[in-house]
C-alpha positions in Angstrom: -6.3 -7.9 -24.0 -7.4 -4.6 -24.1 -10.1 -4.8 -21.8 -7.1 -5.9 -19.3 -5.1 -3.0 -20.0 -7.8 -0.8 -19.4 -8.6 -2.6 -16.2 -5.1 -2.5 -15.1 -4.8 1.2 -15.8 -7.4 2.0 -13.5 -6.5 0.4 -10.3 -4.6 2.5 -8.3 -0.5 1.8 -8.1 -0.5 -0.2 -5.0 -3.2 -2.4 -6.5 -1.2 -2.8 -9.8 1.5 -4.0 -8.1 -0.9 -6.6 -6.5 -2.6 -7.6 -9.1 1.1 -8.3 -11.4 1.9 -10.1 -7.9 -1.1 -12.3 -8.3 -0.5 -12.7 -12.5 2.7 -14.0 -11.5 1.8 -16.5 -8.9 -0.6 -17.7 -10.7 1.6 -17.7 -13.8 4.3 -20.0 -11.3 1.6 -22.1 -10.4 0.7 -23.0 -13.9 4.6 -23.5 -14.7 4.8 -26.1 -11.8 1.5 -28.4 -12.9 3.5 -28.2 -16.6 6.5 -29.4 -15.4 4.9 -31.7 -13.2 2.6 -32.8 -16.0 5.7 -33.3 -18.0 7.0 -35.6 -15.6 4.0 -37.6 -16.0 3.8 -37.6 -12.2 0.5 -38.5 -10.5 -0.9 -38.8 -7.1 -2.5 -35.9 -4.4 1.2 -34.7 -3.2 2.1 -34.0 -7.4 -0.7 -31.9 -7.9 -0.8 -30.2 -4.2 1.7 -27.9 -4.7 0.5 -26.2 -8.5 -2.9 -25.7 -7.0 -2.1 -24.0 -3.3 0.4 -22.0 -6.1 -2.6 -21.5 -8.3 -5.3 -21.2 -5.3 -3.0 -18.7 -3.8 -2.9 -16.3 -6.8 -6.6 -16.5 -7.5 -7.2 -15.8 -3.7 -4.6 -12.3 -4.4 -6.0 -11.5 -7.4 -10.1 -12.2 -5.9 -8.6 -9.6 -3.0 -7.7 -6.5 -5.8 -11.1 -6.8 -7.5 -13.2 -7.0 -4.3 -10.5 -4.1 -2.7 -11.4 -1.8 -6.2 -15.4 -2.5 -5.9 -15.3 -1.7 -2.0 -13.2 1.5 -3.8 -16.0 2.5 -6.0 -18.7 1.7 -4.0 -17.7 4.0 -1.5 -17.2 6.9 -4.1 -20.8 6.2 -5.1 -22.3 6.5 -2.0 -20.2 10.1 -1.4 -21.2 11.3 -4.7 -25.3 10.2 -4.1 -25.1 11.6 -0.6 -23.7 15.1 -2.0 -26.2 15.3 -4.5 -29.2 14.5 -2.0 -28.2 16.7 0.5 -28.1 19.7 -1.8 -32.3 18.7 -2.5 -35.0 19.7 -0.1 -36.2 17.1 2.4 -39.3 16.5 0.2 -37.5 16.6 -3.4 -34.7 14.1 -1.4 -37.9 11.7 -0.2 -39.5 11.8 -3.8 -35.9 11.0 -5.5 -35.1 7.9 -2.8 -38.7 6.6 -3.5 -38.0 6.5 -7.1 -34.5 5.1 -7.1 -36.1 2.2 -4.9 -38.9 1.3 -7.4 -36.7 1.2 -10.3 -34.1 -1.3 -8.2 -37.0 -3.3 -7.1 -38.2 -3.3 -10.5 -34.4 -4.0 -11.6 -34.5 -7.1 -8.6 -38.0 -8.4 -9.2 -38.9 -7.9 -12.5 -42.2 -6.2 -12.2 
């Protein structure tokens, strides 16, 4: 639980809101396939509705952790491009070369 907390705390408040959004639907769409487990009902139609309920929620809640990675992605790349363009054009060369090797090293195991 605390790893959600700390999660949650560090979306922005816009995204909070859409991520309790999502909790919730998915939350209703679990409540629906009880009651309609309850019911001991059966059949595609019974179980349609809790999973475009629960679908739905995973699809909101898949959108606020791809919006925050696009989020901190893009703060990367401002932060690596401030720091390179402060280097010489040779020092900037020497530190993309070795950036690449170690991710290719990361990728391929070398």
């Amino acid at each position: 639980m605390e790893a959600i907390d700390q999660w949650r705390e560090s979306l922005s408040e816009g995204a909070q809101v859409e991520a309790a959004t999502a909790a919730a639907v998915i939350g209703g769409g679990l409540l629906v396939g009880a009651l309609t487990l309850t019911r001991r009902r059966r059949g595609f139609f019974a179980w349609a509705i809790p999973g475009a309920i629960l679908g739905l929620g995973v699809v909101l809640l898949a959108n606020v952790l791809l919006d925050q990675r696009s989020e901190r992605i893009e703060e990367a790349e401002e932060r690596i491009t401030e720091e390179l363009a402060s280097l010489d054009p040779i020092a900037r060369a020497q530190v993309l070369k070795s950036v690449g090797e170690q991710q290719l090293d990361a990728v391929f195991g070398s």
